[in-house]
N, C-alpha and C positions, 0 to 999 in steps of 0.2 A: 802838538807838533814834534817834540822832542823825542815822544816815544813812536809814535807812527811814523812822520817823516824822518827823523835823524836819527830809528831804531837804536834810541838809544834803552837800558835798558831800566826797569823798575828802579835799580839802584841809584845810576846813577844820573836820573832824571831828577830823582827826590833829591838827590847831592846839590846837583845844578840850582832849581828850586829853594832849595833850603826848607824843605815840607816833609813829611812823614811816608813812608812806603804806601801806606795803605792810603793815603788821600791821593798818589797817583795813582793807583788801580781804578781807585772809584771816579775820579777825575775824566782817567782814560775812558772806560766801560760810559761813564753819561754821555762825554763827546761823541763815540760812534754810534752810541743810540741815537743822541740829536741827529747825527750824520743821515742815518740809516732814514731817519722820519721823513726830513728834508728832501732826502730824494727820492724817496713814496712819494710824497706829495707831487713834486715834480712828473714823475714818471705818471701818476693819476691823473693832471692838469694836458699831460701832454695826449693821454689815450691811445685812441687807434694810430691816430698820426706818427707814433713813435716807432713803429712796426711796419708803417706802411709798405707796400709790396710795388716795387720799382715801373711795373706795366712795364711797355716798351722799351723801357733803357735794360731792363733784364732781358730782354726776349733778343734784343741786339748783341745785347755778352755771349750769351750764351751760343745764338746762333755764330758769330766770331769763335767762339770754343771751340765750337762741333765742328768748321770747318777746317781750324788747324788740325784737330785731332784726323780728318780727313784725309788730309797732306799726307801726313805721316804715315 
């Protein structure tokens, strides 16, 4: 949290912490991997559904698009 959300930096996270430099690098590096995994999975579990293509609520925008741009 300290180094991703409150960019804090190498330094003075381990300061904060009262831990070694290099246990926050490795620290940091596992958490986004955990991160990164977590949301594969997610993104896997959800599929096609995730991407799905809007049908008629698109074809309604767009037709609204094309008619302002018509206007003009």
């Amino acid at each position: 949290m300290l180094r991703s959300v409150e960019e804090m930096s190498i330094e003075e996270t381990a300061q904060c912490l009262g831990i070694p430099e290099a246990t926050v690098r490795s620290r940091h590096f596992r958490a986004r991997q955990m991160l990164r995994d977590a949301l594969a999975e997610e993104v896997d579990q959800l599929g096609p559904a995730l991407f799905e293509f809007g049908g008629s609520c698109c074809d309604r925008i767009v037709a609204a698009v094309l008619a302002r741009l018509r206007e003009e």
